[in-house]
C-alpha positions as CSV (number, residue, x, y, z in Angstrom):
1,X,-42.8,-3.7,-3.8
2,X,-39.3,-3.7,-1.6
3,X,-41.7,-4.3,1.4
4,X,-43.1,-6.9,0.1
5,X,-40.0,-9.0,-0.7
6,X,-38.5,-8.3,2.7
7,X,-41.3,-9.4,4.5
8,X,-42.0,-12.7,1.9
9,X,-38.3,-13.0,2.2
10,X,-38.5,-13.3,6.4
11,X,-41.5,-15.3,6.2
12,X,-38.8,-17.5,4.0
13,X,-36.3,-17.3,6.8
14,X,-38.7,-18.5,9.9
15,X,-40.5,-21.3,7.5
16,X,-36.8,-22.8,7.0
17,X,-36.1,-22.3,10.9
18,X,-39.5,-24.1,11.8
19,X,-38.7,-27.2,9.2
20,X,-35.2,-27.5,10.5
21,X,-36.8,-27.3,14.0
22,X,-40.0,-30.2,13.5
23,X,-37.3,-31.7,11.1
24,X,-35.1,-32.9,14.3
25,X,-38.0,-33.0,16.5
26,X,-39.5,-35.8,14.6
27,X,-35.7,-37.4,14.1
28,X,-35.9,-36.8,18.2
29,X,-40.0,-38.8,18.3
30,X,-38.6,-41.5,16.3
31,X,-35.1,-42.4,18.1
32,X,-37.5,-41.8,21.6
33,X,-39.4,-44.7,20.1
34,X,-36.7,-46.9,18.9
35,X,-35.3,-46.6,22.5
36,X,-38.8,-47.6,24.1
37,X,-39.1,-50.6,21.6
38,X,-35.5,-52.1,22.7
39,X,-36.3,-51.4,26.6
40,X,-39.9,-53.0,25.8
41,X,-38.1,-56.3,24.2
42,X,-35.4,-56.6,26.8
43,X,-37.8,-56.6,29.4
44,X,-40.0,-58.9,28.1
45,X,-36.8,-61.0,27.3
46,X,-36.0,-61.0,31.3
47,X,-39.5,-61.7,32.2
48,X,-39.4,-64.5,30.4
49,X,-36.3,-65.7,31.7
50,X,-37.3,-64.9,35.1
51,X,-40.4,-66.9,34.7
52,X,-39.0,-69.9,33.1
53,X,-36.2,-69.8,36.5
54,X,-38.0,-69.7,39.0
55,X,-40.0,-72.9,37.1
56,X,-36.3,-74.4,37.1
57,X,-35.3,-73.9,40.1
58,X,-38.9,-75.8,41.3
59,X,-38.0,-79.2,39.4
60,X,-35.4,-81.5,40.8
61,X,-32.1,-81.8,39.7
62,X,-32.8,-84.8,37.2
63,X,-36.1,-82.7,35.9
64,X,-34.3,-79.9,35.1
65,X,-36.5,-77.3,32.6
66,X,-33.6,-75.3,30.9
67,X,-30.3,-76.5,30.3
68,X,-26.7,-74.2,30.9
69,X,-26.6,-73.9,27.0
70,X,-30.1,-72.4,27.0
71,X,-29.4,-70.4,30.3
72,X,-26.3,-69.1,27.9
73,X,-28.2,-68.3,25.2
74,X,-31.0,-66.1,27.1
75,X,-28.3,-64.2,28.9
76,X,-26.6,-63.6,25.6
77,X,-29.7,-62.2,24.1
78,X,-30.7,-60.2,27.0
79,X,-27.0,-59.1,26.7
80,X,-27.5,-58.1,23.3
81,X,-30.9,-56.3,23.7
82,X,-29.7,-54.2,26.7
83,X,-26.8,-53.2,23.9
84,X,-29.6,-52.3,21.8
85,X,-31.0,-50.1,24.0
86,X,-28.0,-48.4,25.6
87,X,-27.6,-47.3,21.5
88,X,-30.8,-46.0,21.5
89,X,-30.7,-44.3,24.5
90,X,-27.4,-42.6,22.7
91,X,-28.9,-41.3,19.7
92,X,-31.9,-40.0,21.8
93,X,-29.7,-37.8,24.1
94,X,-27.4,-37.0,21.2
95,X,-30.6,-35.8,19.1
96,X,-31.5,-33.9,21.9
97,X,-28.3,-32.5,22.6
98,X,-28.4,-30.9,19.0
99,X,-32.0,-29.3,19.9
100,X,-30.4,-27.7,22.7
101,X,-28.2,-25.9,20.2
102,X,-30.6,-25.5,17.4
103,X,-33.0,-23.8,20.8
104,X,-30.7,-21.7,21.7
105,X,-30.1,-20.1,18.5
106,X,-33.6,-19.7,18.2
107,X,-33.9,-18.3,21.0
108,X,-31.9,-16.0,20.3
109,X,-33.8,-15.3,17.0
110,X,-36.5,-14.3,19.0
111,X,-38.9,-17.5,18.9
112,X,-40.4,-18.9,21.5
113,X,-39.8,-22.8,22.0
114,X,-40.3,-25.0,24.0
115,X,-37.6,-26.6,26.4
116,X,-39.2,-30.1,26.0
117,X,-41.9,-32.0,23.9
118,X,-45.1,-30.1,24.6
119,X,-47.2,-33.8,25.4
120,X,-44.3,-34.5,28.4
C-alpha cells in the first residue's frame, strides 16, 4: 500500500512539473504571436506609407497626394506600432527567459526538455 502512494504521489509531482512546464509554454506561443501580429501590422503600416510616397513624390508640387499633417500622422502610427512590437518582443524574451530557469530545474529533476519549441 506504501508503494503505491509513493509512486501515485511522484506521478503527482511530474504531472504538476509538466502543467507548470506547457502552462508557460503556451503563455510563451501566445506572446510569440502577439509579437508577430504587431511586426505584421507595422509593416503593412510602412508599406502603405511607402506606396502612397513614392505616388507623392510623382505628382507635382500643386498635386500633392498626402499632406505634412497626414505624413505626421502615419509616422506617428508607425511610431506607435513599432512600440507595440518592441513590448511584445519583451514579454516574449522575458517568457523565455523564465523557461530557461524553469529548464534547468528540470533538468536537473531528471527530465528531458527541450531547449526550444519542438516545430522551430
Amino acid at each position: 500500500m506504501q508503494e503505491q502512494l509513493n509512486k501515485n504521489s511522484a506521478r503527482h509531482s511530474r504531472l504538476d512539473d509538466e502543467s507548470e512546464w506547457l502552462a508557460l509554454r503556451a503563455k510563451i506561443v501566445e506572446a510569440d504571436k502577439v509579437a508577430c501580429d504587431a511586426l505584421h501590422s507595422e509593416l503593412e503600416l510602412a508599406q502603405e506609407m511607402a506606396r502612397y510616397g513614392t505616388l507623392n513624390a510623382s505628382l507635382s508640387q500643386e498635386n500633392v497626394f498626402l499632406e505634412e499633417e497626414q505624413k505626421a500622422r502615419w509616422n506617428a502610427m508607425l511610431e506607435e506600432r513599432r512600440n507595440n512590437r518592441i513590448k511584445a518582443e519583451a514579454r516574449t524574451r522575458l517568457l523565455l527567459r523564465d523557461l530557461g530557469d524553469l529548464r534547468l530545474d528540470l533538468l536537473q529533476k531528471g527530465y528531458n526538455v527541450p531547449a526550444i519549441s519542438v516545430f522551430e
